[in-house]
N, C-alpha and C positions, 0 to 999 in steps of 0.2 A: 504493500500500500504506500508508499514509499517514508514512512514512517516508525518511530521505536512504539512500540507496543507495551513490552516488556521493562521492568525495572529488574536488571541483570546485576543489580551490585545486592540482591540479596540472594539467598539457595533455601530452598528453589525460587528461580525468577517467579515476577510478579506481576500483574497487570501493572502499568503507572494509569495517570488519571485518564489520558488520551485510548488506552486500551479498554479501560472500564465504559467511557464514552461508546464505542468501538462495538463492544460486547452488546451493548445495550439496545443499541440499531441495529446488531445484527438477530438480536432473538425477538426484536419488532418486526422486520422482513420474513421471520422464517416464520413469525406466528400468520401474517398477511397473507404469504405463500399460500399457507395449511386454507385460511380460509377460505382466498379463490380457489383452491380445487373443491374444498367443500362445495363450494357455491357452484359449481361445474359439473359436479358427480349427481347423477341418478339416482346415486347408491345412498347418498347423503342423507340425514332425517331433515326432512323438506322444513323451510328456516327462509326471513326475510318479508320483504314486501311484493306482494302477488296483486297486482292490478286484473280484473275484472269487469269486462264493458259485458253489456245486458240490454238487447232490442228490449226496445219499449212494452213487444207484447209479450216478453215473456219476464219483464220486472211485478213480477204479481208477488201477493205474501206469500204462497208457498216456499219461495225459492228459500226461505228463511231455515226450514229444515235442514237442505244441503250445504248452507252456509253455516249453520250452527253446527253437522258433526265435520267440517271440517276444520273450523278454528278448535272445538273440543280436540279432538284428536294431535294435531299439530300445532300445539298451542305456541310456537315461535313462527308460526306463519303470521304475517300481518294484510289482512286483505283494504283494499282500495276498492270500491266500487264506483262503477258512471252506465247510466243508462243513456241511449241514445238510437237513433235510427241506423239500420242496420250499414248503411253508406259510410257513415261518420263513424263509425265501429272499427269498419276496417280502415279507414284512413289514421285514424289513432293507431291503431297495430303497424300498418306500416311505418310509422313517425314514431313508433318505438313508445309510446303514452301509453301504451297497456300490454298485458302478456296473453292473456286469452281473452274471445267475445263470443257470450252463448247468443247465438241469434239463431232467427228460422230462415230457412232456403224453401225455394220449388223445388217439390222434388227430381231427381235427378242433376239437378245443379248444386257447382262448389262455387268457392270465394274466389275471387279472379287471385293467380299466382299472385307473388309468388310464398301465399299465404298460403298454410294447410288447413285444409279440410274434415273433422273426424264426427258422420253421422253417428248420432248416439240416438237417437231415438225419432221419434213420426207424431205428426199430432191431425188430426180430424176435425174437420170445421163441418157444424150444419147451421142451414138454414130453419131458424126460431120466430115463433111470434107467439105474443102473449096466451096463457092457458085459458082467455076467454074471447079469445081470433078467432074470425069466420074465414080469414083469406084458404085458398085450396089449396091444396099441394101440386099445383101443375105451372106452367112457365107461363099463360095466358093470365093466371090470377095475380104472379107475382109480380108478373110485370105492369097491373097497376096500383098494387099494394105500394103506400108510402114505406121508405128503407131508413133506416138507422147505420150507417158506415162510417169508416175512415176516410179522411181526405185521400185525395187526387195520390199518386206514389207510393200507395198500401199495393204490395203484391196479392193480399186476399181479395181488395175491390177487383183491381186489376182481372184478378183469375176471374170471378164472378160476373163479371159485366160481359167476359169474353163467352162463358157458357150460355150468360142470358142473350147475346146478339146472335148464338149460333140456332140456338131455338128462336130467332126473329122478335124476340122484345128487350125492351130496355128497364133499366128500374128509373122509378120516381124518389130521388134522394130528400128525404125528410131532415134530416140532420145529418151534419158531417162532424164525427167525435174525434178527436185526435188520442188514439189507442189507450181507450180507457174502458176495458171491460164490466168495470161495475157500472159505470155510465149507463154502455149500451145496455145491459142488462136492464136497469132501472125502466129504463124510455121503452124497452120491447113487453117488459112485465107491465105495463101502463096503456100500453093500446099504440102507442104512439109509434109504433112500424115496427117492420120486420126487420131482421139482419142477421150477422154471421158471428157464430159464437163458437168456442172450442167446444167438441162431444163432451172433453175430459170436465169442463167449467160447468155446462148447466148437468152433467149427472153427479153434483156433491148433492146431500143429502139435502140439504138445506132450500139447493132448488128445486127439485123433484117436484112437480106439479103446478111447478109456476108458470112451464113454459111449454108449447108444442114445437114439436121437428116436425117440417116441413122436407118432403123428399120428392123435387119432382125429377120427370125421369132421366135418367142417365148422369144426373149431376153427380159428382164425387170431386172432395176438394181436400186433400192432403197436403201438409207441409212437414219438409225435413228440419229436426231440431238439431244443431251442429257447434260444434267447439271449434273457436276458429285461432289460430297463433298464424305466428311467422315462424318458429323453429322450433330448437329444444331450449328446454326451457330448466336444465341443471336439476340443480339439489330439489327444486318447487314442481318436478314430475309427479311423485306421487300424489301432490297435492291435488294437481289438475286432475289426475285419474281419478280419487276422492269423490270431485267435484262433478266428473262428468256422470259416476256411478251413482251418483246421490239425485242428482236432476233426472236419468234414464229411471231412476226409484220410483219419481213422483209422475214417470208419464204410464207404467207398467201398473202402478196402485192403484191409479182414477177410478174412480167407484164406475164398473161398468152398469148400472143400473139404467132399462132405457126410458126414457120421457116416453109421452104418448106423442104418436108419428101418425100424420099426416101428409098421403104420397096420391090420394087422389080427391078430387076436390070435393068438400062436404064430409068423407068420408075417413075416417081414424080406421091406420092400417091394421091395431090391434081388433079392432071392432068390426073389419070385415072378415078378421080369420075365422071369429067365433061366429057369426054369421054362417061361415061357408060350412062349419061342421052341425050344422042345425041341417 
């Protein structure tokens, strides 16, 4: 180093003051070392600050489950959360502002590179209208039933508008919600239009009977629910997996219990089965 270290005028030599300096940055370096490779290993007990982005439609209370046995569990992880639209999700991940974003895709599509993509689970949209609606379950009724929706750049309007023009009608937009489930919920349990709701959402117990499904034919509107990063992501792997196990939890538990369904017009589909065995 090109300096005395050593005080040689005693046996056995010594540190002098310059070596004890010496010593002291050097088992400051060796402990930093240890740490970034902690912070780099897989293998590591997951440790640090875990950033979190969360589309707007899947920032509901549930999610509080998955986040509570995760901080339990790895109690030196420190979570960041930001919800926001699935666009602005991944521009934060590119810009490095977050490490993972649970949001929904159409099925069959990922995050544009050079982001990864890991489908964890599916989620089911129907069409609802209050449990004391006269509208039919066919594309003629719905299309002039007033709607309860998301603004304009919601991929679920988007997908719906496209099934209703290919059946030849359009909706009547009654209100435009910006992704607030208990809203829609509210305004559809009230008379005040029909709209699009998760299967998982109106079958809790709570709403059972507040709301009819609405099935007219051939519609079917799934979306994929996906963890999205830019890489790996070190010692906070396990975490994510946690995380991703704990959200796939709450899509597999949804009380599959069915509302009363409505698929042709006037006529409740549980109520023409029992019919047909008469």
């Amino acid at each position: 180093m090109g300096a005395e270290l050593l005080d040689r005028s005693t046996k056995p030599p010594r540190l002098n003051s310059l070596g004890s300096r010496v010593l002291e940055q050097a088992r400051d370096i060796l402990q930093r070392t240890e740490a970034l490779r902690s912070l780099a290993s897989p293998d590591a007990e997951p440790h640090g600050l875990l950033r979190i982005g969360l589309a707007h439609a899947l920032a509901e209370g549930t999610l509080i489950e998955p986040i509570r046995a995760l901080t339990e569990k790895y109690s030196k992880v420190q979570l960041r959360l930001l919800s926001g639209l699935t666009g602005e999700l991944f521009n934060r991940l590119l810009a490095g502002e977050l490490d993972v974003a649970a949001v929904f895709l159409p099925e069959g599509k990922s995050a544009p590179p050079p982001l990864v993509t890991n489908i964890i689970a599916r989620d089911h949209m129907e069409i609802v209208q209050g449990a004391a609606g006269n509208v039919g379950g066919d594309w003629e009724s719905l299309g002039r039933a007033p709607w309860v929706l998301n603004p304009p750049g919601c991929l679920l309007r988007a997908s719906l508008i496209d099934q209703m023009e290919r059946a030849g009608v359009t909706p009547t937009i009654a209100a435009e919600i910006h992704h607030n489930v208990h809203l829609h919920l509210a305004l559809i349990q009230s008379g005040y239009g029909v709209g699009l709701l998760p299967a998982r959402f109106i079958a809790r117990k709570e709403f059972i009977g507040t709301v009819e499904v609405l099935r007219p034919p051939s519609f079917e509107l799934d979306l994929s629910v996906a963890i999205v990063r830019v890489g790996q992501l070190g010692a906070l792997e396990r975490a994510v997996e946690l995380l991703e196990h704990g959200i796939l939890h709450l899509f597999e538990a949804a009380n599959t219990t069915k509302p009363v369904t409505r698929s042709r017009r006037g006529v409740p589909a549980n109520r023409r089965k029992s019919q047909s065995r008469k």
